[in-house]
C-alpha positions in Angstrom: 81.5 69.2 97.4 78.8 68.5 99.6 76.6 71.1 101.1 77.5 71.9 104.6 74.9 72.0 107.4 74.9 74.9 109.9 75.0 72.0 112.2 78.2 71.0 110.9 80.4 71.4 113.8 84.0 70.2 111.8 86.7 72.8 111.3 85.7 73.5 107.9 82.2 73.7 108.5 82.8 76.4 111.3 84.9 78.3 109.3 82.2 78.3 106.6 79.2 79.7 108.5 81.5 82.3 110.2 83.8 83.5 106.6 82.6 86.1 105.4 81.1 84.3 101.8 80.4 88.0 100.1 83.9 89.2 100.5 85.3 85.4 99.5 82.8 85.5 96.5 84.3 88.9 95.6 88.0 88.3 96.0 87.2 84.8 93.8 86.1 86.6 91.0 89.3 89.3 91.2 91.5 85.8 90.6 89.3 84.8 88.1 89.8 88.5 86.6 93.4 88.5 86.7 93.8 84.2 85.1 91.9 85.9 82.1 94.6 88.9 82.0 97.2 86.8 82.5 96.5 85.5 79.6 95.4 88.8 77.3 98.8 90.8 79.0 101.0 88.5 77.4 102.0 89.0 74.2 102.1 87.2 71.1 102.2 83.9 72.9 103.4 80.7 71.4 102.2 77.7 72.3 105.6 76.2 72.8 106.1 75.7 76.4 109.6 76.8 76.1 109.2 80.1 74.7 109.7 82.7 77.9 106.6 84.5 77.7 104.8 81.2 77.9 106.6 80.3 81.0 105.8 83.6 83.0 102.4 83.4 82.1 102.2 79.7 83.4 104.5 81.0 86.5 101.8 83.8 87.4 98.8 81.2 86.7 100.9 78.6 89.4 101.1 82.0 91.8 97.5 82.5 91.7 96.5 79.4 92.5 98.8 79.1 95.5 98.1 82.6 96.6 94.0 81.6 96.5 94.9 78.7 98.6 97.0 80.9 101.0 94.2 83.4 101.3 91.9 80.3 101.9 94.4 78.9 104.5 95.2 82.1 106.4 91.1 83.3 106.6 90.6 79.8 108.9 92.9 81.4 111.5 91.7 82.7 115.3 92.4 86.5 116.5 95.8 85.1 118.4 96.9 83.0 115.3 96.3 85.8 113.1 98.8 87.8 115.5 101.2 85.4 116.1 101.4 84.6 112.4 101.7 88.6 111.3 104.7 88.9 114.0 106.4 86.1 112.8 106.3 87.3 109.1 107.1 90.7 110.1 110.6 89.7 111.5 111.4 87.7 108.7 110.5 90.2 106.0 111.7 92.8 107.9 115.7 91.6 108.3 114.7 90.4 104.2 114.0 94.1 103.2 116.7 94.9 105.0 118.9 92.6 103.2 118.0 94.0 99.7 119.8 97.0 100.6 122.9 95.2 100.6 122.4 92.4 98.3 119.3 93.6 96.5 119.3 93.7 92.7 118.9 96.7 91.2 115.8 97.6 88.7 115.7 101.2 87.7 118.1 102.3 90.4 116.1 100.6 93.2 116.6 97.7 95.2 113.8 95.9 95.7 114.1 92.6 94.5 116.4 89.6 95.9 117.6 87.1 93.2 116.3 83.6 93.6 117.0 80.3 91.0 114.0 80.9 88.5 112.5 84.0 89.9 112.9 87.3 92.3 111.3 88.6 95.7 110.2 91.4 96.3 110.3 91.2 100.4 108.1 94.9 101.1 104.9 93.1 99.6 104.9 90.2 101.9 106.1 92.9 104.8 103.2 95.0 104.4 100.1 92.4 105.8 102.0 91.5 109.0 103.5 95.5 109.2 99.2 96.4 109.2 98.6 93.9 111.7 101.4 94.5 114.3 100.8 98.3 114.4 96.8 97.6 115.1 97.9 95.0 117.9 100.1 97.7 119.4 97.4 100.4 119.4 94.8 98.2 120.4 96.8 96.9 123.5 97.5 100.4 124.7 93.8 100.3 125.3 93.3 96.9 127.1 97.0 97.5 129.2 97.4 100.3 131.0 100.6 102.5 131.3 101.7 99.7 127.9 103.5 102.7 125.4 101.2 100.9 122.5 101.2 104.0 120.3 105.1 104.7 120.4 105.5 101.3 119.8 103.2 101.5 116.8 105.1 104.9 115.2 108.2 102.9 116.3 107.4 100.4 113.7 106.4 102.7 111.1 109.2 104.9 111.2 111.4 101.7 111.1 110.0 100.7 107.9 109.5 103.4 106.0 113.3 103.9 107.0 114.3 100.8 105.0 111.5 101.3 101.8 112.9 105.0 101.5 116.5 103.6 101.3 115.4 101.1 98.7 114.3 103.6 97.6 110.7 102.8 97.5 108.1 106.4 97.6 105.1 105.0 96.6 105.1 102.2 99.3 106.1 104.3 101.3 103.2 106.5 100.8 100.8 103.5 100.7 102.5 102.8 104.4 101.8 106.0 105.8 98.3 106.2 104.5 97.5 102.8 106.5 99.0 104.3 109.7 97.1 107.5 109.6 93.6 105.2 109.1 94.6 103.5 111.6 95.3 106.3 114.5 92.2 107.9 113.1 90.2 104.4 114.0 91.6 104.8 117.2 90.2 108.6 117.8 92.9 110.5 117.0 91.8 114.6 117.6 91.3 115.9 114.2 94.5 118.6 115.2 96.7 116.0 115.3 95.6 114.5 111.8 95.5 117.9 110.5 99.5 118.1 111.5 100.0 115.0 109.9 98.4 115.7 106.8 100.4 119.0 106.8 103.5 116.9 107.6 102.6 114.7 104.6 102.0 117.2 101.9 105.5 118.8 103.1 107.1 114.8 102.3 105.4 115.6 99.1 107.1 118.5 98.4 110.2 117.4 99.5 110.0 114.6 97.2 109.1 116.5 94.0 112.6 119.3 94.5 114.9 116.8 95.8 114.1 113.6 94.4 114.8 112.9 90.7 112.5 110.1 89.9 109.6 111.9 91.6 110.2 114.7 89.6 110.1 113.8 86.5 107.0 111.5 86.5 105.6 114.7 88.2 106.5 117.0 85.2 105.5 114.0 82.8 102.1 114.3 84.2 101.8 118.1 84.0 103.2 118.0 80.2 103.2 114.2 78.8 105.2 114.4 75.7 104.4 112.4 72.9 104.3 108.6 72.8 104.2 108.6 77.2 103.2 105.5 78.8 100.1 107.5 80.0 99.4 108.7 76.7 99.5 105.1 74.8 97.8 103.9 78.2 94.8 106.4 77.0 95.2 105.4 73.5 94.0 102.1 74.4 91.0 103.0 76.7 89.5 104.5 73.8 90.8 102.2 71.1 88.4 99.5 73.5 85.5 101.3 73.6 82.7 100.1 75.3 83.1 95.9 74.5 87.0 95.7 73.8 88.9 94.7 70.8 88.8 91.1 71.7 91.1 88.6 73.6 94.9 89.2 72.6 93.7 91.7 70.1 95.2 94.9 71.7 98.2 96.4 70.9 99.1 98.7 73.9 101.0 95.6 75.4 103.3 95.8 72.7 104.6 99.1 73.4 104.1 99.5 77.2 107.2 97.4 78.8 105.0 97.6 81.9 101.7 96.5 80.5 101.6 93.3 82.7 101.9 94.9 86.0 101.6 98.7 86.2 99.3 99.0 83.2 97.4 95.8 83.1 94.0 97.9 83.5 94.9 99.8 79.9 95.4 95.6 78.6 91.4 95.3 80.4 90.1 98.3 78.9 91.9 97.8 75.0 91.0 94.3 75.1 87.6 94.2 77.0 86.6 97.9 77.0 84.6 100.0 79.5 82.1 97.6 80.4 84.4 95.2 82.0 86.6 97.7 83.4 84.1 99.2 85.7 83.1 95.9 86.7 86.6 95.5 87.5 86.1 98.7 89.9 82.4 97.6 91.1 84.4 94.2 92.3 87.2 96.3 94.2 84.9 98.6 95.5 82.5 95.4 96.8 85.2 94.3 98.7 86.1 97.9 100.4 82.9 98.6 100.8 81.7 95.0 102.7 84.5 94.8 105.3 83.7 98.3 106.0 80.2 97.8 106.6 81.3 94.2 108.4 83.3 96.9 111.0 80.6 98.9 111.4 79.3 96.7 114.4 82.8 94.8 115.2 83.4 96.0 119.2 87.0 94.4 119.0 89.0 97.5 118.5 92.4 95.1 117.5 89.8 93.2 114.9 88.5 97.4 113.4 92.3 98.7 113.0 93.8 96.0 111.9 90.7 94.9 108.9 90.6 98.8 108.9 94.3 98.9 107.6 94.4 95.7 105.5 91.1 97.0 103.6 92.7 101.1 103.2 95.9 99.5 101.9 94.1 97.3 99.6 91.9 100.2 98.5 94.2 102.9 98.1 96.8 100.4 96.0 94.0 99.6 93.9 92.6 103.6 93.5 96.5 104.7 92.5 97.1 102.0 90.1 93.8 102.4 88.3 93.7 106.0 88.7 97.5 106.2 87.0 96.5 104.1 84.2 94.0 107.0 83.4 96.5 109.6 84.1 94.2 111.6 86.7 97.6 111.2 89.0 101.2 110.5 87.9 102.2 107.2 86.9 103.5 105.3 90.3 104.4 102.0 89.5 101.9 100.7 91.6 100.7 97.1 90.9 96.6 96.3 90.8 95.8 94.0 93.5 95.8 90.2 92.4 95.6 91.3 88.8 99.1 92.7 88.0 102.0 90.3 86.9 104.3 89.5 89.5 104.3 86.6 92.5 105.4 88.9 95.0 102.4 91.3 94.7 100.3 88.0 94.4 100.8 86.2 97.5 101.5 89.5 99.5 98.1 90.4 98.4 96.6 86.8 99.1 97.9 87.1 102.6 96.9 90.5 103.1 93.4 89.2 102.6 93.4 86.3 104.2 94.0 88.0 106.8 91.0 90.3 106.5 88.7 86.8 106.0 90.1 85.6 109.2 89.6 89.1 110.9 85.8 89.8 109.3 84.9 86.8 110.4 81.7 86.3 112.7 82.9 85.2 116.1 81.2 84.7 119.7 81.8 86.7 123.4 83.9 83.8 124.5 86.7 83.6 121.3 90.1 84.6 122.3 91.1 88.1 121.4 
């Protein structure tokens, strides 16, 4: 590719100077990370193109390419495009979500997933980028129109959607949903009593959950007193069977016994296979990228541009914290997928929109762009 020239006044070259190239840099090496787990998490791969496990590792290689050219795609857009593109989304992933309650297949007693020739959709992930971006527009324009119910309009939306995800039911989504709202009130100056009643109203939910909802329960009590031969346990079993360099590519064994080692456990693949050294890089990376768009809002004065990245980059953070933090059993498992890495397209192109999104937002713009 030749090198571009700050003089270089083409689409691509404009979108080049103004990207932000540490957080691009950053997210590049996650895909990378997750092509080589791809690979490790499957297990006992033939090389006959047929064989099933061959197919869904080819199928998750195909998703993250498109979902690095998504991300790529979506981080050109303006302030207004980024909105328009979010609403539209929204509606469609909305009334989809809605639709897995009726026609939804059911995994595990929840109904998540829609049924597609070849593959299955799960329509929350996609919902969640354009969810984060249409509550920041509605806060934000409380602020720049006057007497416009911006803040009901945002809770509207929240309560609306965690509606459906509880139905599916879907806890730790819904969690991850409520813990982007409160960021993003708190962005906006919400008085510390307020988020001190929320928080309150929060660790009540929590409670709630844990006496009067079974699955919650028991992964709860699992934590507290793992019996023998728990997916946390064999989890830890192959942290410390990797030690510090890892047993080798496709050397571990945890991914024959986990039935989840592809998605929820993948980090206990990285840590077996690789070992400790790799998996904190693995955190330094996710870290990089929460750290760098935080820093980027430090001086942003568009208050749609610092709730909505502010969202995006809590979600991001927080799904990345729970899953990693689960595969180390310091909280209960969650069935929480790591960002770009875990197995599954759904998680991979929601993801790839959710930060190409924050690209397009992070990006360095003049007085007289459109907000």
């Amino acid at each position: 590719m030749p090198q571009l020239s700050r003089a270089d006044t083409s689409y691509v070259g404009r979108w080049w100077w103004s990207v932000d190239r540490l957080t691009l840099m950053a997210l590049a090496v996650l895909l990378g990370v997750a092509y080589v787990l791809a690979l490790a998490a499957s297990p006992g791969l033939t090389a006959h193109i047929t064989d099933p496990r061959t197919m869904a590792m080819i199928k998750q290689i195909v998703f993250l390419v498109v979902g690095g050219l998504m991300m790529l795609g979506l981080s050109m857009l303006s302030l207004r495009r980024v909105k328009l593109a979010a609403l539209g989304i929204g509606i469609v992933f909305y009334l989809l979500t809605a639709f897995t309650l009726v026609h939804g297949t059911n995994v595990d007693g929840a109904k998540r997933w829609l049924s597609l020739p070849g593959f299955t959709v799960q329509p929350s992930e996609f919902l969640r980028p354009a969810f984060i971006i249409v509550t920041a527009w509605c806060i934000a324009e409380a602020r720049r129109t006057p007497g416009f119910p911006g803040k009901r309009a945002a809770l509207g939306v929240f309560l609306a959607t965690t509606a459906l995800l509880r139905m599916q039911p879907d806890i730790g989504m819904t969690f991850l949903y409520t813990i982007v709202v409160f960021t993003q009130f708190y962005l906006d100056g919400l008085e510390m009593k307020w988020m001190a009643a929320a928080g309150v109203v929060l660790v009540l939910a929590g409670i709630y959950a844990f006496f009067f909802i079974t699955h919650v329960h028991t992964r709860v009590m699992m934590f507290i007193h793992p019996p023998p031969g728990s997916q946390a346990q064999t989890a830890l079993m192959a942290f410390g069977n990797g030690g510090m360099f890892g047993l080798g590519p496709g050397e571990g064994q945890v991914k024959h016994f986990l039935p989840d080692a592809r998605a929820d456990f993948v980090f206990a693949v990285a840590g077996e296979e690789f070992g400790l050294l790799f998996c904190t890089f693995i955190v330094a990376v996710f870290l990089a990228v929460v750290l760098r768009a935080m820093t980027r809002l430090l001086a942003e004065p568009n208050l749609f541009v610092v709730l909505a990245a502010g969202g995006l980059i809590a979600g991001f953070g927080f799904q990345a914290f729970i899953n990693m933090a689960s595969s180390l059993s310091l909280i209960p498992t969650k069935g929480m997928t790591l960002p770009f890495i875990s197995y599954g397209g759904s998680a991979v192109l929601g993801t790839s929109i959710q930060m190409g999104f924050l690209l397009a937002l992070t990006r360095k713009r003049h007085a007289g762009d459109a907000p």
